[in-house]
N, C-alpha and C positions, 0 to 999 in steps of 0.2 A: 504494500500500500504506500502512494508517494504521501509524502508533510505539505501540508499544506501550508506556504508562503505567508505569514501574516500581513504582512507588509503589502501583497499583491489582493488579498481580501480586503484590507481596509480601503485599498482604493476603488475598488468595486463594488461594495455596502457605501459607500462614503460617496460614488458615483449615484447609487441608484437612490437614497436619499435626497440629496442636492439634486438629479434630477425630477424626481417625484413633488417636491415642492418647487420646483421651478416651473413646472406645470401647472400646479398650482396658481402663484402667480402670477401666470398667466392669463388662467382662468378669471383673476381676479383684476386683472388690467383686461380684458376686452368683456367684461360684466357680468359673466357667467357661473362665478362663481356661488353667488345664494341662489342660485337655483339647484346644480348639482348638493349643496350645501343640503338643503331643504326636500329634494330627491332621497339622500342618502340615508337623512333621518326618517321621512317618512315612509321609506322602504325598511325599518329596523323599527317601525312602530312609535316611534318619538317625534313628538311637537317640535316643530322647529319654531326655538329658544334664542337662537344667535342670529345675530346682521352684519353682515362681512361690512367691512370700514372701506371710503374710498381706496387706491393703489396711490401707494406710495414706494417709489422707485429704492430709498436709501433701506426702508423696511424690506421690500422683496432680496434686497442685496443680501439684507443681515440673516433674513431667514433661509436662503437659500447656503453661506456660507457656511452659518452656525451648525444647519443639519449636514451639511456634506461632512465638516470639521466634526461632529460626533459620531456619524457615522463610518467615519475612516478608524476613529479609539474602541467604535467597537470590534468592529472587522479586524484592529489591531491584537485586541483581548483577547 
């Protein structure tokens, strides 16, 4: 059985987070995001409770780095 690379996992957990919310977003910069929002809960049975906030570019940044950045420490772990 080969070892697996931690170093090559974290970049690939760490990719598909920072991708996954950069889709995100996304979603949230062209409007669509409380609706999938609102979809998601009301397909899991739950009132939709939250209102996504206009798109703010320096936010999308922080949140797209900060998850890539913890998902590379877990991929790391």
């Amino acid at each position: 059985m080969r070892k697996i690379n931690a170093f090559k996992l974290g970049l690939v957990i760490g990719a598909v987070f920072g991708l996954s919310h950069l889709i995100w977003a996304a979603l949230v910069a062209v409007g669509w995001a409380q609706g999938v929002l609102d979809f998601a809960l009301w397909a899991h049975f739950i009132g939709p409770a939250l209102r996504i906030e206009p798109f703010a570019i320096g936010t999308a940044a922080i949140l797209v780095v900060v998850t890539s950045a913890a998902g590379f420490v877990i991929g790391v772990l």
